[in-house]
N, C-alpha and C positions, 0 to 999 in steps of 0.2 A: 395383624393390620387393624387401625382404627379406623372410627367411618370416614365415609365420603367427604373431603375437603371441598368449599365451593370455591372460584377466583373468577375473574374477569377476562385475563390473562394471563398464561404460563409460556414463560419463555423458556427452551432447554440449550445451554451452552452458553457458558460467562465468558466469553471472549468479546472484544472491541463489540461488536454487532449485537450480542447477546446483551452486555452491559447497557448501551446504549436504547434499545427496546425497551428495557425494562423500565430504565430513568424516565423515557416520554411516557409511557404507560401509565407510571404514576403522575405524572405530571397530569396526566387529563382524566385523573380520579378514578383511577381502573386500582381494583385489589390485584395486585399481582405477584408471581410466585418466580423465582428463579433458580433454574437446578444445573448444576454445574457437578460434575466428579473429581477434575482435579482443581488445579487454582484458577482463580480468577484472573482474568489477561488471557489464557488461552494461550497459543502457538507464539502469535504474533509478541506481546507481551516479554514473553520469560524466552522465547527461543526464535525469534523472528525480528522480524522487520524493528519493530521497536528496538528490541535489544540489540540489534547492528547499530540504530542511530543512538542508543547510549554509549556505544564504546567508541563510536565516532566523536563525540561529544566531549566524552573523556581523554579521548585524543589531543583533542583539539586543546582543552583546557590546560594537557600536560605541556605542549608546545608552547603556550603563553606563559609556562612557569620555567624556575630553571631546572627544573626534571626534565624538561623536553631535551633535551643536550642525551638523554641517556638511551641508550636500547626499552624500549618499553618490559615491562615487565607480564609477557603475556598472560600467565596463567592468573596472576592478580589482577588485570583486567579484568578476564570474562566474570572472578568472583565478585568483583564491584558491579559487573553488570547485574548479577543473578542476585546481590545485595538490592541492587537497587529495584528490580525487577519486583522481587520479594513484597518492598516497601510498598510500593506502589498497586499491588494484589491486594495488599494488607487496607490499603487506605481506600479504595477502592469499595470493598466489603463494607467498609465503615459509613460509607457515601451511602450505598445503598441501603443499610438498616436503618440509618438515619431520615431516611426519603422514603419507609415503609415499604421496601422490597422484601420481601420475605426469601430468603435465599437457605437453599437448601441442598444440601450434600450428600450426594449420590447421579444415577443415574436414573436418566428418564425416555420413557418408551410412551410412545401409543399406543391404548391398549382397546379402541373402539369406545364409538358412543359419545366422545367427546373427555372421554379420560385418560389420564396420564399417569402411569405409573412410577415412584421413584422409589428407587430401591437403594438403600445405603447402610452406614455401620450400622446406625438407629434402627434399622428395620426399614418398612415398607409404609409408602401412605399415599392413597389415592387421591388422588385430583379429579375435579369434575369442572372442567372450563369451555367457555362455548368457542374461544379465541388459543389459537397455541401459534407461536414462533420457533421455528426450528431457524437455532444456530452451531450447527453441530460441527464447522469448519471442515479440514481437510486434512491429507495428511502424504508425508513423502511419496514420490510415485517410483516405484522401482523399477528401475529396466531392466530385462531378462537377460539382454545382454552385457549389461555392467551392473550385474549385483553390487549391494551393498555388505560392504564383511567388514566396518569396523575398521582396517588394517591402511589401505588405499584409497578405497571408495566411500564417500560418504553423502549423507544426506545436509543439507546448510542446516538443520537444529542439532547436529553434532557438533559445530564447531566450537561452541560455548564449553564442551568437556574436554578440548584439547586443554593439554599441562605446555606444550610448545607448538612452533608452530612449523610445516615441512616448509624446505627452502623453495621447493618447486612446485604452484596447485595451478592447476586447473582446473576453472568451473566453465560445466556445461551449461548453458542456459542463460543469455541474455535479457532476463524479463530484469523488473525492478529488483528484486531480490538476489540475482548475480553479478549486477550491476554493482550493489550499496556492498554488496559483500566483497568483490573484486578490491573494492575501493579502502574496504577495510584492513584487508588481506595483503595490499600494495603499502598500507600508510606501515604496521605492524613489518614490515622487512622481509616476506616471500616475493617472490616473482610470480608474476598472476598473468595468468594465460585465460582468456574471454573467448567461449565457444559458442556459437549459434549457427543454422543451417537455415535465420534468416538473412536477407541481405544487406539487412540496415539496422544502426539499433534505433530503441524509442519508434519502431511501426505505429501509427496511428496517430502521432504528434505531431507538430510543425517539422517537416523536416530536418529543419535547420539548427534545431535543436539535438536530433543524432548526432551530426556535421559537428557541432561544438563540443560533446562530449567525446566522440570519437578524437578530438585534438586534443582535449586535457584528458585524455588517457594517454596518448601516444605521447606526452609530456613527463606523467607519472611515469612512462615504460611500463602498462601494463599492455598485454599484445593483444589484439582483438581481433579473431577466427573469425570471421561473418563469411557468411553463405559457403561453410563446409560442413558436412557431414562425417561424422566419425567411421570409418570403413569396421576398426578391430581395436582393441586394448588388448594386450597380453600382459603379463604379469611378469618382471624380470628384476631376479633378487632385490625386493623388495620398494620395486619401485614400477614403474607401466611405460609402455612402450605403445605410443597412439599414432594409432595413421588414418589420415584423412582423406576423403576420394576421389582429392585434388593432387595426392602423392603425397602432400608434406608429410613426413615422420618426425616426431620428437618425445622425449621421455619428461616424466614428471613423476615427483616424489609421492602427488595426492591429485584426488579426483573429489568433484563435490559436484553433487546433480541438482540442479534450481530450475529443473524442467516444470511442465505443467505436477499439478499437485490432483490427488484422489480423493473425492469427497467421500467424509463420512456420512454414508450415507446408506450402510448395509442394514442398520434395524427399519429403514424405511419400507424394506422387502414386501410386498403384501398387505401396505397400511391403505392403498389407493391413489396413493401420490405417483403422479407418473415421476419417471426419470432417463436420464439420456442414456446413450450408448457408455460412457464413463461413468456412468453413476450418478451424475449430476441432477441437482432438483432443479425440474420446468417449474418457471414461473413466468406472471406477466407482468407489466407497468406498473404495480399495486404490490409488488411483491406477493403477491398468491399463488400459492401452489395449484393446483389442478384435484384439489381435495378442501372442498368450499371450509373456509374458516380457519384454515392453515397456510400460514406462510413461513419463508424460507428467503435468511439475510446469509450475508458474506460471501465466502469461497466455496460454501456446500452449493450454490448455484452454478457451479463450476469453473467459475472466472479468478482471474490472478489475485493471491491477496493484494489486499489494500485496505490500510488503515482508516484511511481519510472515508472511503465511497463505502467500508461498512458499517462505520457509525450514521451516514446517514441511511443505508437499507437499515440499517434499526427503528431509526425514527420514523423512515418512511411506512414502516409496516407495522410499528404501534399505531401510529393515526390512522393506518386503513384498516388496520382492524377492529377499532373502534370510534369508524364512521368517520371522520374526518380525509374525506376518500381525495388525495391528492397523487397525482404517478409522481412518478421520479424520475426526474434527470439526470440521467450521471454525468452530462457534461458540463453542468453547474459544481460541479462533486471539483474541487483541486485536487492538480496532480501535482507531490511537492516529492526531488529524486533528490538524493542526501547523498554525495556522489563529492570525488574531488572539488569541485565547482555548482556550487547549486543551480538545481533548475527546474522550475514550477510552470504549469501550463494548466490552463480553463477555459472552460467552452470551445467554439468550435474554429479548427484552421481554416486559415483563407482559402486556400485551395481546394479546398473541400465545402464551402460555407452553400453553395448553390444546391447542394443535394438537403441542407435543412428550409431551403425556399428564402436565401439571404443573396443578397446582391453584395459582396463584402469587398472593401479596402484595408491595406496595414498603413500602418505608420509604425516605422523604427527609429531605436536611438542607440545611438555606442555609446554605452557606457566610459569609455577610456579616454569620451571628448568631455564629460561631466566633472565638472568645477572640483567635486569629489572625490573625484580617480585622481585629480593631481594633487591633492590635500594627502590622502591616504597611502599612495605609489603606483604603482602599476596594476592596473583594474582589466580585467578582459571580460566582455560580457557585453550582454544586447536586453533590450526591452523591446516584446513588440504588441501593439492594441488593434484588434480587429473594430469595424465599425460595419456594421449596415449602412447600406447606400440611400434605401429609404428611410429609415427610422429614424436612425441620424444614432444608434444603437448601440454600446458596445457590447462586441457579442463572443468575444475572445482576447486570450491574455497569451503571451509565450515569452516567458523569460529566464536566464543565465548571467550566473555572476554574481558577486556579492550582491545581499541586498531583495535577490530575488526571490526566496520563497516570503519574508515579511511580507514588500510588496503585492504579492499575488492575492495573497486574503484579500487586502481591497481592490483588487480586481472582481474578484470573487462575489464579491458584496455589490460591486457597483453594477453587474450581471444580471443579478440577483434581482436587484431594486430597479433595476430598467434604466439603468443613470444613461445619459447623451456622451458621446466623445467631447464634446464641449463640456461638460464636467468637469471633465480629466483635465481636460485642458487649460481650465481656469483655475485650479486647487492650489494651494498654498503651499508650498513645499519649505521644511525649512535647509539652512544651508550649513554643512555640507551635505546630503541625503539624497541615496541611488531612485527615494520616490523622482528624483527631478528627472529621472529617466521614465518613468509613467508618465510623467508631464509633459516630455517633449516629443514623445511616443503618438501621445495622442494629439495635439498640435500638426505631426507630419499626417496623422491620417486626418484628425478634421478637415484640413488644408488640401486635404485631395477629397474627399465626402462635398465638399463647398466648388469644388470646380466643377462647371457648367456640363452636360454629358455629350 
């Protein structure tokens, strides 16, 4: 081992949130180091979230061509995605030596004192940094009851090594990730069976946004299980036999679990850092660990991936690491679901707005009255803008339908900046363009913000 290396900041784990850290770090003249053991992208990248919406993408590309007329070609799919996947690792790396990230290959430990140990082909070399980011992500959770064996049951970062595809899957877990995968699974020619033992999808959303996807599934014919629980799976030649504890029985070819996920989070064992009852790293507003001067981005905090809300805990916890001490909102964070029908939501729902001390009105718009939908054919979809009653504020976005994740960034933006629902409702829109649905979204809720109380 050679001597003691100084940095400013050491980020460990090149994923979305890792990547993203490092980038602000540098950005506000921090030396920093980044250690990664396998590729850069991490989970989400090469076997996750991302890689569902390239093959979505790719889908979608082949149906605008006259390929789409054919049986897709699965197994040449997943390789275009893991080609593309590849690239984008590759260029990625290039970004960061470029922008004086010092990226390094192997694995990394705290080893006390403010040192970080990495240890890889080259050998070993010590860190001495007063500031560390743990992105160490997460990783499939296995149920004791429905092991994973390869055959039946799998984990959603399998699906990428499938050569075809079974006629009949079944995925447990309705978060974003069973959702985008159902979606993908349904376009590709299986029959997709949707299981959750909650009773609504999208919990936390605008309701009404469930309600919408819940229709353009039942459109796709993919079935969706809500609020049952799995009683038993048996295994019968060569396919499963599932009963649920509402009676329904039915058999399926595959099983794929997109349940909660397990942080990595075992070398953390004895560093000081507290952790949850799953393993999960405590943190606060700041992204800080409970072990002064380390913090802790992504899905090792124990929450759902998500692309979008870990590149910002990356950025969040470079600047608070080195003093530019701002918390983080995750409700400013867009939610964008890559799903038969898109649909993107920000900040916070109406019916919920009074627990953040908001007095809140919507304005909606149907999309399929907008000048658009008749230029284009048949459009199904909504726009809807929250406003504060005082501020005059828009303080929420929820929308479905073509159109709708573009849109939402400038919602996003307009949040952000503290823009008026009169904003919105004055903006230019050109024609034909689903923004006319932001516009008149916000128009129906100005028009109620403006009447007398």
């Amino acid at each position: 081992m050679s001597e003691i290396e100084s940095a400013d900041v050491v980020v460990i784990g090149g994923g979305v949130a890792g990547v993203s850290a490092a980038l602000r770090a540098v950005e506000l003249g921090a030396k920093t180091f980044l250690v990664e053991r396998a590729e850069l992208g991490g989970q989400c990248l090469h076997r996750g979230l991302y890689a569902i919406k390239t093959a979505l993408m790719r889908l979608e590309a082949l149906k605008e061509s006259a390929a789409g007329s054919a049986s897709p070609d699965v197994a040449g799919l997943f390789q275009t995605v893991k080609t593309a996947a590849n690239n984008i690792s590759a260029q990625w790396e290039q970004n960061l030596e470029k922008r004086k990230v010092q990226v390094l290959k192997g694995t990394g430990s705290l080893v006390g004192g403010g040192k970080i140990l990495v240890q890889g082909a080259e050998g070993e070399r010590l860190i001495q940094s007063p500031k560390t980011i743990l992105a160490l992500g997460s990783a499939p959770k296995e149920d004791p009851l429905i092991p994973f064996d390869g055959e039946t049951v799998f984990s959603a970062e399998e699906i990428f090594e499938f050569q075809e595809l079974p006629k009949n899957i079944l995925i447990q877990g309705a978060n974003r990730c069973g959702i985008e995968l159902a979606a993908l699974l349904n376009q590709l020619g299986s029959r997709v069976f949707l299981n959750d033992e909650g009773s609504r999808l999208l919990p936390g959303r605008d309701p009404d946004l469930g309600l919408f996807l819940e229709e353009q599934m039942k459109k796709r014919k993919i079935k969706s299980l809500l609020n049952k629980k799995i009683s038993s799976v048996f295994k019968n030649a060569g396919a499963l036999d599932v009963n649920l504890e509402t009676g329904i029985k039915f058999s399926t070819d595959a099983m794929i679990l997109c349940r909660a996920n397990k942080a990595n989070s075992e070398a953390l064992q004895g560093t000081g850092i507290d952790l949850g009852e799953e393993g999960e790293v405590w943190v606060n507003e700041f992204m800080e660990t409970t072990f002064k001067g380390t913090y802790a981005v992504g899905s090792l905090t124990g929450r759902e991936r998500d692309p979008l809300l870990s590149e910002e805990e990356g950025r969040a916890a470079a600047q608070n690491a080195l003093g530019k001490v701002t918390p983080l909102d995750s409700k400013q964070t867009p939610y964008l679901l890559h799903s038969n029908s898109p649909i993107a939501s920000v900040g916070v729902v109406c019916a919920e707005a009074h627990h953040y001390g908001f007095q809140a009105v919507e304005g909606k718009c149907d999309l399929s009255k907008l000048d658009f939908a008749l230029a284009k054919g048949e459009v199904v979809g909504w726009m809807k803008i929250v406003g504060d009653k005082s501020s005059k504020k828009i303080i929420g976005a929820h929308l479905c339908g073509p159109g709708a994740h573009e849109a939402l960034h400038l919602a996003a933006l307009a949040i952000r900046k503290g823009l008026s629902v009169k904003d919105f409702a004055e903006m230019t829109c050109d024609w034909p363009s689903p923004f006319l649905g932001l516009k008149k979204a916000a128009r129906s809720c100005w028009g109620k913000l403006m009447k007398p109380r």
